[in-house]
C-alpha positions in Angstrom: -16.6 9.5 -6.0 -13.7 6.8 -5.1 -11.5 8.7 -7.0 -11.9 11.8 -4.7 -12.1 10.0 -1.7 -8.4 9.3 -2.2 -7.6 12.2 -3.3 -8.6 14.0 0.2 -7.3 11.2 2.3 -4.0 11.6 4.0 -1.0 10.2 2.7 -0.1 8.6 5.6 -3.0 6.8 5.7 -3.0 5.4 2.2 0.9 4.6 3.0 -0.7 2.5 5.8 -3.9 0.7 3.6 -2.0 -0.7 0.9 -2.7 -3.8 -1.0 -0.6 -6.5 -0.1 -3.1 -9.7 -1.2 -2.7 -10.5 -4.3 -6.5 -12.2 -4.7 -7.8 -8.7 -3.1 -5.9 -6.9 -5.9 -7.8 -9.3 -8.5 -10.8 -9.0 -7.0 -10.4 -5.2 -7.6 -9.8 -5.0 -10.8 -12.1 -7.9 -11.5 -9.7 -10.5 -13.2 -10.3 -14.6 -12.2 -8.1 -15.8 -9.7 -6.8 -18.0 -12.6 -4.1 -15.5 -13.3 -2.1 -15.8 -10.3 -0.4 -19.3 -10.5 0.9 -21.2 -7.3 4.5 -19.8 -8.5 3.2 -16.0 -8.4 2.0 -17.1 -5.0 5.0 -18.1 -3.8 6.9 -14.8 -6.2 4.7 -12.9 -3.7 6.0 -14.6 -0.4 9.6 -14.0 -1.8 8.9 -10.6 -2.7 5.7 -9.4 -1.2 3.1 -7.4 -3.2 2.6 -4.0 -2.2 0.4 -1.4 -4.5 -1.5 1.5 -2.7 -5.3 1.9 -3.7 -4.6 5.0 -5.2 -2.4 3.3 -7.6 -5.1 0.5 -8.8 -7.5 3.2 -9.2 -5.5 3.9 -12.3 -5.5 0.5 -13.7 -8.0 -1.2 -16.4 -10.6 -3.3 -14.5 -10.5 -6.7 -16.4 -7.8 -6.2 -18.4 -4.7 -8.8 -17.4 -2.4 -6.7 -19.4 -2.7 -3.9 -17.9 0.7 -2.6 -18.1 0.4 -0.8 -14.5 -0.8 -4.3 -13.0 1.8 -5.8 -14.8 4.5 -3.9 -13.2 3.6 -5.0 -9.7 1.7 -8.5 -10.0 4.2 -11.2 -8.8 4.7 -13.4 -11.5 5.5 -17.3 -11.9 8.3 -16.6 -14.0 10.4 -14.2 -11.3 11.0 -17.9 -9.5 13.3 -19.3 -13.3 16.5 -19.1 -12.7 18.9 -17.3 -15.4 22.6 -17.6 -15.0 23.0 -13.3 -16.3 20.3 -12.3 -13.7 22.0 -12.1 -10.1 20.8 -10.5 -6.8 23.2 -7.8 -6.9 23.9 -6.7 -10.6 24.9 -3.2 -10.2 27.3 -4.3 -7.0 26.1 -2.6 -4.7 27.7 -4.6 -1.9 31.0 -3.1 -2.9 30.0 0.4 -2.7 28.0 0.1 1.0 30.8 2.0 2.7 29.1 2.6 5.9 25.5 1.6 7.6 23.4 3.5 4.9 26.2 4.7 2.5 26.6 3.8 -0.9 29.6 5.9 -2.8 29.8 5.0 -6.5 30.4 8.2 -8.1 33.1 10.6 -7.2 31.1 13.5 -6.9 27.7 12.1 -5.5 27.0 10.5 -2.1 23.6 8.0 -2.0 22.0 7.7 1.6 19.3 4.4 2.1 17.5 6.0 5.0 14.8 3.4 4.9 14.2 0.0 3.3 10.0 0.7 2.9 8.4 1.7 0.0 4.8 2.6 -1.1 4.9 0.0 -3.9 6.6 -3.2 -4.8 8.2 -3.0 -8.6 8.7 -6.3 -9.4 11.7 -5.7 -11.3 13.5 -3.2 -8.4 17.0 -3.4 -8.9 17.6 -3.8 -4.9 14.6 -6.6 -4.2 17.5 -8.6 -2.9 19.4 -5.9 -0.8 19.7 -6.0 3.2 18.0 -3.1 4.4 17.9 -4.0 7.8 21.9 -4.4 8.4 22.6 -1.1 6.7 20.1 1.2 7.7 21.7 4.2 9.4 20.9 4.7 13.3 21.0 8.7 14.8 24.4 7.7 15.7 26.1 6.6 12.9 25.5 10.7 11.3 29.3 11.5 13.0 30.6 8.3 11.1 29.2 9.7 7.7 29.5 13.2 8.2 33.4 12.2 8.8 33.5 10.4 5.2 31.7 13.1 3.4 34.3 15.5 5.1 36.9 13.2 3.9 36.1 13.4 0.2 35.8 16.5 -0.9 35.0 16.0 -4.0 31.5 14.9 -3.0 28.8 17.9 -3.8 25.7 16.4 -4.0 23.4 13.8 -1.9 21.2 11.6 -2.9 18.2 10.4 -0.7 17.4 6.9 -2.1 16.1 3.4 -0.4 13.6 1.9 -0.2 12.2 5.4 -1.0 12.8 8.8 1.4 9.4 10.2 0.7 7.9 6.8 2.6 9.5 8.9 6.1 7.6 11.4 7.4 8.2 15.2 6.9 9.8 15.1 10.6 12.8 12.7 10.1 13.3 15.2 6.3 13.9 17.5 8.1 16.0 15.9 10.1 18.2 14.5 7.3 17.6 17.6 5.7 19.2 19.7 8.2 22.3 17.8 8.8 23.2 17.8 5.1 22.9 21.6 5.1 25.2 21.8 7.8 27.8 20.6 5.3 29.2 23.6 3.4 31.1 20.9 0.5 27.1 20.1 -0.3 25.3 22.4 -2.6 22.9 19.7 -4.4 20.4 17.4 -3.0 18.8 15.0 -5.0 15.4 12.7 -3.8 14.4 9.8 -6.3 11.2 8.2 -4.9 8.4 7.1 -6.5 5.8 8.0 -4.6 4.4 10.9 -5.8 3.3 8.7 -8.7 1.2 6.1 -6.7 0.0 8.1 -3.6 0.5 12.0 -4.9 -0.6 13.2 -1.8 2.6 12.5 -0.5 3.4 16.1 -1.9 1.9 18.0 1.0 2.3 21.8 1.5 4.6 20.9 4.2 7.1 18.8 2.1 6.8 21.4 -0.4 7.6 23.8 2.6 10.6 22.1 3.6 12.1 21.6 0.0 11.6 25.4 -1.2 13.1 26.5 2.4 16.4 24.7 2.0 19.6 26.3 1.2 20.4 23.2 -1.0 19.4 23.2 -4.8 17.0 20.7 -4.4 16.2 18.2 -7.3 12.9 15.1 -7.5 13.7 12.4 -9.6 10.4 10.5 -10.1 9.8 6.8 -11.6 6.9 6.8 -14.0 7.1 4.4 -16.7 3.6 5.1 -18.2 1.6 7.6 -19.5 -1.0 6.3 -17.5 0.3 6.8 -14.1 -0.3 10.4 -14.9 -3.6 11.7 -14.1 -4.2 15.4 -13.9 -4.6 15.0 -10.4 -1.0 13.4 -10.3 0.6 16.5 -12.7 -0.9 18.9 -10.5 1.0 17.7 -7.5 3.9 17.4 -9.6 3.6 20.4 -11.3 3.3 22.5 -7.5 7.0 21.1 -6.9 7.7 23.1 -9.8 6.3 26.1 -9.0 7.8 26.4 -6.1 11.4 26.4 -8.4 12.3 22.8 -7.6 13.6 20.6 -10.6 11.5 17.7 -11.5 13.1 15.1 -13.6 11.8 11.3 -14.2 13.3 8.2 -14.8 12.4 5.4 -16.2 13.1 1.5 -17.0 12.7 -0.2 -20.3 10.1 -2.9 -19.8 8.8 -5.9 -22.2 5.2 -5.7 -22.5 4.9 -2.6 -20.2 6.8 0.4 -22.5 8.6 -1.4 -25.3 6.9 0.9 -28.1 8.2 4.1 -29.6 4.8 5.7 -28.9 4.0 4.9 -25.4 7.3 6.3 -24.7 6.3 9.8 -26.5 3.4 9.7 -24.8 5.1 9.5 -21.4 7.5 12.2 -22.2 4.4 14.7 -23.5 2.3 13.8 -20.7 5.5 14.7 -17.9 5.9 17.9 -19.8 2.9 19.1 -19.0 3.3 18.1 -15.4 6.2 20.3 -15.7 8.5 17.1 -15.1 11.8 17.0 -17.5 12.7 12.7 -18.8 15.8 12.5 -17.2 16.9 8.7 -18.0 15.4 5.8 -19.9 16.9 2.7 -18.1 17.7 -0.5 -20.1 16.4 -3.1 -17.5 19.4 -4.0 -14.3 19.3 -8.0 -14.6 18.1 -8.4 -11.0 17.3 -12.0 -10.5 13.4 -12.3 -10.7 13.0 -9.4 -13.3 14.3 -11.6 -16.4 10.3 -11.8 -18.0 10.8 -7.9 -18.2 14.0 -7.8 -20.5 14.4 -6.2 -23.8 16.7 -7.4 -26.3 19.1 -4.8 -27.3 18.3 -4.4 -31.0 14.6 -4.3 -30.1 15.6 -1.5 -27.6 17.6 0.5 -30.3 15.0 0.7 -32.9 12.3 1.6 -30.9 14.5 4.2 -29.4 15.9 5.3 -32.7 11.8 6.6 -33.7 11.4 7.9 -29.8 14.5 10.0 -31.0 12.7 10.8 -34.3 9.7 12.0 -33.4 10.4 14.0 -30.1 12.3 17.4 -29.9 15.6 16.9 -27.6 14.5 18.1 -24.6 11.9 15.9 -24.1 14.1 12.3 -25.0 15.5 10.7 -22.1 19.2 9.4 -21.3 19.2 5.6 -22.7 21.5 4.5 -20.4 22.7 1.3 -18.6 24.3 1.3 -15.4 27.6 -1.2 -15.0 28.6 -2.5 -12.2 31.8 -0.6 -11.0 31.5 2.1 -13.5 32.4 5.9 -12.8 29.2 6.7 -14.9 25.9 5.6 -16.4 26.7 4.3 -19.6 24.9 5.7 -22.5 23.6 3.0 -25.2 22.3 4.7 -28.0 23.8 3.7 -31.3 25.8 0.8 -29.4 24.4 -2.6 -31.1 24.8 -4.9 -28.8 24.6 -4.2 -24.8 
């Protein structure tokens, strides 16, 4: 009955009811207090917990290892410091052109409209970046309308953050309509993650909107797990596809969360038939407070090598790395040591 509940309840109001207490998250799933430390308390006041209800839901009531807790419970070890694991390891700093802008890539143009998101990942590659001074204001559109018009190369956009889908359907559009009245850009690509932990998010409307567009529009979700995937979850998926918009999904190699060759399987068979392609498998950004989730390379590779063995090509992701000041993502398969 809890289940449904949620799944009628507007997205907008799950967005605004998340979990943010990390002793009301244990209470929930019924785990002792015991497992958050004074250091996860204060790993949570550096980087605040935020989960939607939704999202516990899926989660194993007393089980600590839960590897969708595990993924947002702050952690005493995020506060160790690690000489390799830095606040901005894919330097991102560099590539923040304009208020908004990052430009990495020669033919693809990243916009951070917002710096919210549904749900904290405590291993999110910008935990460290400064929303605030770079979000772009009404005004500054000219500014980047002018850049984009002054590299042609540029074909495709990227909505990124934070995560677009947190804005409401009003400011899409919005966004939405000013990249369309750019005749260079044929592509536009939105990587959010909430359509895994608050589906609703994937209304009639934004479905509406996306369909509508003269832009080949592409969703890049974030599921790491098989069990973030409830039929309730591939159905709102799956009506993106319908609807002849590409669904791909990325995800991020993660020590006790999806270092095995059969989770992995599972998560590719289980976004298949959400009608979702794997797009990437990320090895792990070293992020400074996400060094408890790294992989060693030849761990990585082997477990990689039987993901490749028992899964037909279309369904094995990209293993891929991305470098700081690198044209590309850097494929890893077969390299020993990265």
């Amino acid at each position: 009955m809890i289940n449904y509940l949620y799944q009628e309840q507007n997205w907008q109001k799950q967005l605004n009811d998340l979990i943010i207490d990390p002793l009301e998250l244990l209470n929930l799933l019924e785990l002792p207090k015991e497992h958050l430390l004074s250091g996860a308390i204060l790993a949570s006041n550096d980087f605040k917990l935020r989960v939607p209800r939704a999202f516990v839901k899926k989660m194993r009531k007393g089980d600590a290892h839960d590897p969708l807790l595990l993924q947002i419970l702050p952690h005493h070890l995020e506060l160790q410091e690690h000489p390799e694991f830095i606040t901005d390891p894919l330097g991102e700093e560099a590539a923040n052109q304009l208020p908004g802008v990052l430009h990495k890539y020669s033919s693809r143009f990243l916009l951070t409209l917002t710096g919210a998101c549904a749900v904290h990942c405590r291993y999110c590659f910008r935990r460290h970046f400064p929303y605030q001074e770079n979000l772009p204001k009404n005004e500054d559109w000219l500014n980047i309308k002018a850049y984009i018009e002054d590299h042609p190369l540029i074909n495709e956009v990227i909505l990124s953050g934070g995560d677009p889908l947190t804005l409401s359907n009003r400011k899409l559009q919005l966004w939405l309509e000013r990249i369309e009245s750019l005749p260079q850009i044929k592509i536009l690509r939105i990587h959010s993650r909430v359509p895994i932990v608050i589906p609703n998010r994937v209304d009639e409307e934004l479905i509406s909107l996306l369909k509508n567009s003269r832009l080949r529009i592409i969703v890049v979700v974030h599921s790491n797990h098989a069990s973030e995937l409830d039929d309730y979850t591939c159905n709102k998926l799956a009506a993106l596809s319908f609807e002849h918009i590409t669904v791909l999904n990325q995800a991020v190699f993660l020590k006790g969360v999806n270092d095995n060759a059969q989770t992995l399987i599972n998560l590719s068979h289980r976004l298949f038939e959400a009608r979702v392609m794997p797009y990437y498998l990320h090895v792990l950004d070293k992020v400074k407070g996400a060094q408890h989730f790294d992989v060693i390379s030849s761990e990585i590779n082997h477990i990689y090598q039987e993901v490749l063995a028992n899964l037909p090509g279309y369904l094995v992701p990209k293993l891929v790395r991305e470098i700081a000041g690198e044209k590309n993502k850097t494929p890893l398969f077969g390299v020993s040591t990265f």
